[in-house]
C-alpha positions as CSV (number, residue, x, y, z in Angstrom):
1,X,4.8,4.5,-10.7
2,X,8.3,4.5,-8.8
3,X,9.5,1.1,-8.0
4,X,9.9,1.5,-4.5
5,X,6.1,3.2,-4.3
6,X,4.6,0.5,-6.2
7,X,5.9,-2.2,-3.3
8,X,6.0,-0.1,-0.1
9,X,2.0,0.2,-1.1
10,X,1.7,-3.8,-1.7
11,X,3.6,-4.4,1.8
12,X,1.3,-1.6,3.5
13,X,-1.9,-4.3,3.2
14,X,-2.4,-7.7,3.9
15,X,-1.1,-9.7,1.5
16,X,1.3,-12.9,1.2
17,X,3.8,-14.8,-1.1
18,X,2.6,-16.8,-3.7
19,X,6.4,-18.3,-4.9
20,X,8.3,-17.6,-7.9
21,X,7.9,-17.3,-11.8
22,X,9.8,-16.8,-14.8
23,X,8.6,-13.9,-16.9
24,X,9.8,-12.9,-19.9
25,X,12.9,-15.0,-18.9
26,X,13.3,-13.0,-15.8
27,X,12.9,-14.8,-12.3
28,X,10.1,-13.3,-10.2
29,X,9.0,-13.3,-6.4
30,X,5.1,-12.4,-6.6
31,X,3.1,-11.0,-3.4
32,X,-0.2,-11.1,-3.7
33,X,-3.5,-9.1,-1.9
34,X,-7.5,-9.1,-1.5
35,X,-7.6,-5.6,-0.7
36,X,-8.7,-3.4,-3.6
37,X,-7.3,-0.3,-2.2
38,X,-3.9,-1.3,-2.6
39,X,-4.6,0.4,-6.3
40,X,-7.0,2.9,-5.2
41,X,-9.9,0.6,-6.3
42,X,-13.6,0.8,-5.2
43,X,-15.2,-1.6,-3.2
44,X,-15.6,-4.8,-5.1
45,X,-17.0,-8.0,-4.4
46,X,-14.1,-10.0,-4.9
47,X,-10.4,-9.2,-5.6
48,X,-7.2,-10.1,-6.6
49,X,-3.4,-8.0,-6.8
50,X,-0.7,-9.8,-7.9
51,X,3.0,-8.2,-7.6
52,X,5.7,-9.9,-9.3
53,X,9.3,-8.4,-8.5
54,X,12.4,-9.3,-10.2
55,X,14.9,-11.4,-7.8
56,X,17.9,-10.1,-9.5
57,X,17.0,-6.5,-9.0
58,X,13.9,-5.7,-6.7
59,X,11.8,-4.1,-9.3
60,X,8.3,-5.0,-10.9
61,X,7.9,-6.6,-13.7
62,X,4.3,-7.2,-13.7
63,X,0.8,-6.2,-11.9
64,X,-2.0,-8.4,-12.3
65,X,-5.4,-7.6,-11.1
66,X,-8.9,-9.6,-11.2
67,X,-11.8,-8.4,-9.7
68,X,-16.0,-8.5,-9.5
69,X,-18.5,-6.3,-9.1
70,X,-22.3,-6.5,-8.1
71,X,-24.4,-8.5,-6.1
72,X,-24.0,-11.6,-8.2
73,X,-20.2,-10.8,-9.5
74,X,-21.9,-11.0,-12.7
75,X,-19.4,-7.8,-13.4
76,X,-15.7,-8.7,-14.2
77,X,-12.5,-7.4,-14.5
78,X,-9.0,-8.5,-15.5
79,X,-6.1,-6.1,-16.3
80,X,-2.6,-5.9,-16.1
81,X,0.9,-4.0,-16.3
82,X,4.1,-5.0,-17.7
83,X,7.2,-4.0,-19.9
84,X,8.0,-1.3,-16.8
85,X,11.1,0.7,-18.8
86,X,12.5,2.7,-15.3
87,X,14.4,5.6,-14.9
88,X,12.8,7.1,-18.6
89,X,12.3,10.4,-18.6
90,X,8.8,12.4,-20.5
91,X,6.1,14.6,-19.7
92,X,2.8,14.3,-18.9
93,X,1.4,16.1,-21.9
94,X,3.4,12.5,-24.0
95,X,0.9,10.5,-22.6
96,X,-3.0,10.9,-23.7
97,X,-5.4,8.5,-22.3
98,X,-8.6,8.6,-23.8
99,X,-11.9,6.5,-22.3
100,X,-13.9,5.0,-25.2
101,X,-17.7,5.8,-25.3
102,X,-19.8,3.9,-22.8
103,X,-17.3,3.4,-20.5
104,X,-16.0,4.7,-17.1
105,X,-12.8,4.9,-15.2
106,X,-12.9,2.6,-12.1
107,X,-10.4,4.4,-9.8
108,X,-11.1,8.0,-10.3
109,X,-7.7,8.9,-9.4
110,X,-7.6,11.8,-11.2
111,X,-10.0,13.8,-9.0
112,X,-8.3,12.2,-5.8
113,X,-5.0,13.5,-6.8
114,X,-6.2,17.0,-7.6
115,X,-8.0,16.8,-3.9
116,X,-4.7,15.8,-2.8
117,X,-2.9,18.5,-4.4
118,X,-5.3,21.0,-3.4
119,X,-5.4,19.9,0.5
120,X,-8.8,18.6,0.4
121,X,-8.1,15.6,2.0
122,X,-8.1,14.5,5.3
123,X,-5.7,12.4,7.7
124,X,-7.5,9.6,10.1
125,X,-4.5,7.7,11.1
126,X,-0.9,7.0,11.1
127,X,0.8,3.5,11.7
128,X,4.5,3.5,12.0
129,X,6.3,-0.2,12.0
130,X,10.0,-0.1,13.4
131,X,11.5,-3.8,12.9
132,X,15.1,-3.9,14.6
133,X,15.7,-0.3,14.3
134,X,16.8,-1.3,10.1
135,X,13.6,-1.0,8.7
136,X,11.0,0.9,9.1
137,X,7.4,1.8,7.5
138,X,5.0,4.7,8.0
139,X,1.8,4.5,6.2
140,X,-1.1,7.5,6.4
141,X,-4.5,6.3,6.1
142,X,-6.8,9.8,4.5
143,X,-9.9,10.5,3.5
144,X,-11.2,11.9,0.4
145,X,-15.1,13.2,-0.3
146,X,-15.3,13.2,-4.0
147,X,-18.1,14.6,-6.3
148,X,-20.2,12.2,-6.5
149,X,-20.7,11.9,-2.9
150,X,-18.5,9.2,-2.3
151,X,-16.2,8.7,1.1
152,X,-13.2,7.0,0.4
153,X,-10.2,6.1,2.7
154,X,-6.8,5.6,1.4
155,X,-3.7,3.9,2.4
156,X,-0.6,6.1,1.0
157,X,3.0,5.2,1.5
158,X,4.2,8.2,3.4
159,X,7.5,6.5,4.3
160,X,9.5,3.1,3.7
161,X,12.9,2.9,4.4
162,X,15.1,-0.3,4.3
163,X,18.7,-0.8,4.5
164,X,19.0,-2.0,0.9
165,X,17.9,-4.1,-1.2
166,X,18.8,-7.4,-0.1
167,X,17.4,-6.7,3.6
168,X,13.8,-5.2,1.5
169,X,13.0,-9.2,1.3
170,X,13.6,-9.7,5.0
171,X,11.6,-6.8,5.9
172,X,8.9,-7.8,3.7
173,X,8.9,-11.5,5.7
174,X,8.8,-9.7,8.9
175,X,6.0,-7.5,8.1
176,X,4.1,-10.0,7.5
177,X,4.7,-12.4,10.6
178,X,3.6,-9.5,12.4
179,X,0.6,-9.3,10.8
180,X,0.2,-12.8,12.0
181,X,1.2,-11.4,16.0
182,X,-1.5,-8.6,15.7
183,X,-4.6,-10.5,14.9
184,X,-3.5,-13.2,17.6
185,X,-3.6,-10.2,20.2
186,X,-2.3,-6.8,20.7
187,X,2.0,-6.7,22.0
188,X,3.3,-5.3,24.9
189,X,2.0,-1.6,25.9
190,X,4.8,0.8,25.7
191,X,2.4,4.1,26.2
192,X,1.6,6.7,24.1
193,X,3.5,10.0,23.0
194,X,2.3,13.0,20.8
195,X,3.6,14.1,17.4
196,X,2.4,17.1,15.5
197,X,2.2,15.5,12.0
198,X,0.8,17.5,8.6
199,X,0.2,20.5,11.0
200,X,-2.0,18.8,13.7
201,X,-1.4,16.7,17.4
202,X,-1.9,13.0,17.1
203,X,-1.5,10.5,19.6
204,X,0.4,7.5,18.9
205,X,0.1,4.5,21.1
206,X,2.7,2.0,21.2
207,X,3.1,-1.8,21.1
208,X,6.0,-3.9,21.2
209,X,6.2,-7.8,19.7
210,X,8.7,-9.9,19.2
211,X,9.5,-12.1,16.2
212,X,10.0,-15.6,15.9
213,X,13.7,-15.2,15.6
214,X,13.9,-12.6,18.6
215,X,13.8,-9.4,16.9
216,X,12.4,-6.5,18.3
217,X,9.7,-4.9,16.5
218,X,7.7,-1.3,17.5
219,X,4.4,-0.7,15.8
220,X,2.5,2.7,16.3
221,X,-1.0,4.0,15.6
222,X,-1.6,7.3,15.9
223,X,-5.2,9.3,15.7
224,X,-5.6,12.8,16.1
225,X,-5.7,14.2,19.7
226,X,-9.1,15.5,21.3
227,X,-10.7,15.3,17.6
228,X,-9.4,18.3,16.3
C-alpha cells in the first residue's frame, strides 16, 4: 500500500482519465480500469477500478471498485478505500482481519504472497517502456498455481521511475497515447538483445514509436530464451 505502488500498478493496465473531483475537500485526478487484475482480482464478468489521486500532492485518496460475478452478473460487488494516513508506522500483528462465517476472500492474496516469498512463482514476460529517456516503466507479468488448482497471471510493478512528481502526470498521458500507437500497429523494429533477469536469459524485442508531440519512446517485451 505504498503510494507510488498503488499507481505504478493502475498505469501498468489499460485504463484512462475520467476528470477531477473534490473529496473530502481535496481536489482529485481519477484513472480508471476494466481489468480486475490491477487488484489481484479473479476473473469477473464485469469490472470497474477507480483511482483518485490528490493534485496537490500525487497520492491516493480513494479506490473504488464494482464488480460481477456469474453467468448472469447476478453476483455483485462494491468496495472501497479511503482515509490513506501515509508514512505511519505499525506492525503487522496491529492489524487482525477476520472473515465472517459464510463468506470468502475474493483475492486470495495471502497465499500468492507466501508463493511469492517462497519462490513459487513463475516469470512469463517482461515489458519495459522508456519515454524520452525521463521516464521509464518495467512491469513483470508471473504466474502463480495455487491450491485450489487455480492458474493465475499477475502484473507486478517491478520498476517505475519518473523524474518527480510533476513530470508523473506527463508520463501517465504518454503511457497512455502509446497504448493507443500499439493496438493501431506494432513501432519501428529495433531488434532484440538478451538480459539475464531473476536468474534466467530472456529475449527482449524492441520497438520504437513516436508520440504526438515528437517524443521518442522505446517499449520492450521480453520472454524467456529457448523455453528454459
Amino acid at each position: 500500500m505504498h503510494p507510488e505502488d498503488i499507481i505504478s500498478r493502475m498505469l501498468s493496465v489499460e485504463h484512462s482519465k475520467v476528470g477531477t473531483r473534490t473529496i473530502d475537500g481535496v481536489l482529485c485526478e481519477g484513472l480508471e480500469t476494466n481489468d480486475p487484475t490491477v487488484c489481484g482480482a479473479p476473473p469477473t464478468k464485469t469490472f470497474v477500478g477507480r483511482l483518485w489521486v490528490s493534485v496537490e500532492t500525487g497520492y491516493p485518496v480513494l479506490i473504488e471498485v464494482e464488480a460481477t460475478a456469474g453467468e448472469d452478473g447476478s453476483s455483485r460487488m462494491q468496495g472501497f478505500v479511503d482515509q490513506f494516513e501515509w508514512d505511519v508506522e505499525f506492525s503487522p500483528g496491529d492489524r487482525q482481519i477476520s472473515i465472517p462465517p459464510g463468506f470468502r476472500s475474493l483475492y486470495l492474496e495471502g497465499e500468492m504472497k507466501n508463493l511469492s516469498q517462497q519462490g513459487k512463482k513463475e516469470l512469463l514476460r517482461v515489458e519495459e517502456t522508456i519515454v524520452d529517456g525521463t521516464g521509464r516503466m518495467r512491469v513483470h507479468v508471473y504466474r502463480y498455481q495455487l491450491s485450489d488448482g487455480q492458474i493465475k497471471d499477475m502484473r507486478e510493478g517491478a520498476e517505475y521511475r519518473v523524474n518527480d512528481m510533476a513530470h508523473r502526470e506527463e508520463f501517465s498521458a504518454q503511457l497512455e497515447e502509446l497504448r493507443r500507437l500499439k493496438k493501431a500497429g506494432p513501432g519501428e523494429d529495433l531488434g532484440t538483445y538478451e538480459e539475464t533477469v531473476e536468474g534466467r536469459v530472456f529475449l527482449f524485442k524492441r520497438e520504437k514509436y513516436l508520440l504526438s508531440d515528437g517524443t521518442e519512446v522505446i517499449y520492450s517485451v521480453g520472454t524467456p530464451k529457448d523455453g528454459q
